[in-house]
N, C-alpha and C positions, 0 to 999 in steps of 0.2 A: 547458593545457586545450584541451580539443577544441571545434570550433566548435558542436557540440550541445549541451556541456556546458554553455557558456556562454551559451546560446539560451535551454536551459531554464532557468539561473540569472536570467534576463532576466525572463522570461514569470511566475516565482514570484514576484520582487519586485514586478512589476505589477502581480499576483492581490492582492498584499499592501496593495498600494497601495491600489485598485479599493475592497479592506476596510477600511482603514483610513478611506480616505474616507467611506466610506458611514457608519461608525461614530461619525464624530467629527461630519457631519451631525447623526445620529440625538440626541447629544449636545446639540449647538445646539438642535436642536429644544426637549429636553428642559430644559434651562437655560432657556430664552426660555422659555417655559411658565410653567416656575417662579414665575421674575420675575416674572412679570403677577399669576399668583397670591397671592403674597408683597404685591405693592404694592397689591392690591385688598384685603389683609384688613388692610393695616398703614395703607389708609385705614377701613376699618370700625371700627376697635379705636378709632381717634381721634376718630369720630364717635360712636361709645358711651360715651369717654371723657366728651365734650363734654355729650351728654344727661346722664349719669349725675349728672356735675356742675350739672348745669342742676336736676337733681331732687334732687338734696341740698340745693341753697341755696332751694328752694322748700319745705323740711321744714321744723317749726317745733320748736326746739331744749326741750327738757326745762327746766324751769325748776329743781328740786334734784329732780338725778339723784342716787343714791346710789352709795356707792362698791361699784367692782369685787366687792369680798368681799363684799357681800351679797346 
């Protein structure tokens, strides 16, 4: 291989690089984003859990409920 040849094989896997990097950033980013979003609703869901339940045990049960089929 000529010393050009291999110059330019040099300078492509660097372009490649340069990309890759950038990509796998962009990624991180994207991931980390995520998460926080995920962990912020998978705290909401728990505290609506929480209420939801707070407000069931504060309903007053049916005294003769009838059944299903009617």
């Amino acid at each position: 291989m000529s010393e050009a040849s291999l110059e330019a094989r040099i300078e492509t896997l660097e372009a490649r690089l340069m990309f890759q990097d950038a990509t796998i950033e962009t990624l991180n980013e994207t991931v980390t984003t995520q998460w926080r979003e995920i962990d912020a609703l998978k705290r909401k869901i728990a505290n609506l859990s929480e209420r939801l339940q707070e407000a069931e045990a504060g309903l007053p049960r049916p005294a003769n409920e009838p059944p299903p089929h009617y």
